[in-house]
N, C-alpha and C positions, 0 to 999 in steps of 0.2 A: 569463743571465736564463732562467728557465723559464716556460713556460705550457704551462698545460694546456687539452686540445682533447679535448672529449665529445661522443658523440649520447645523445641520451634521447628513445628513440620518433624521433619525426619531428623533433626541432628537437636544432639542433648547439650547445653552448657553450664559451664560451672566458673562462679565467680566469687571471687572474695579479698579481703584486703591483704591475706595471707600469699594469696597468687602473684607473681608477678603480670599477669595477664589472666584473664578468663580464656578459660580451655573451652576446645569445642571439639565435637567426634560424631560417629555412628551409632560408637558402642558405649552403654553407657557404664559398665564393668570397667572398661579400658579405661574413662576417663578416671572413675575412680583410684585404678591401681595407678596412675598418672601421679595424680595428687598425692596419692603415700610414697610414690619413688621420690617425689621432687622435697617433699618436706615431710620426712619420716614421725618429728617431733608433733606433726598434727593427730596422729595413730590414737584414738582415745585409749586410754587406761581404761580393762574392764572393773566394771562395780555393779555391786549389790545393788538390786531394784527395788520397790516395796513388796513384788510379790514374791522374793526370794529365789528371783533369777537374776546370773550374770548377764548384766547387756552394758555394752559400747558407746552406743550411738542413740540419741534422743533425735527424733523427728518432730519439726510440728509443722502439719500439716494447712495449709495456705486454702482456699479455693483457689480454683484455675479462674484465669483470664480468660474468654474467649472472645474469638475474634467475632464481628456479626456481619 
């Protein structure tokens, strides 16, 4: 599953096809615990990494857009 995670200006959004709407906020901690209240099932399982740590969550990192 992907989602995608924006700021724009000062408010952060979060969007994906698991949302029934893209959230948007100040905080971007809140939106997150948003997203695990509303669909718990999303909550990754941890696992074993190649360096032999537990991690969650995989990022991959985008360049930014900027405006000119």
């Amino acid at each position: 599953m992907i989602m995608h995670f924006a700021r724009i200006d000062d408010l952060y959004v979060v969007a994906s096809e698991a949302l029934d709407r893209p959230l948007w906020g100040l905080d971007f901690r809140a939106l997150l615990n948003a997203v695990a209240a509303e669909h718990p099932t999303l909550v990754p399982v941890a696992r074993q990494t190649t360096q032999g740590k537990t991690g969650n969550l995989v990022l991959q990192r985008i360049a930014p857009i900027s405006r000119a």
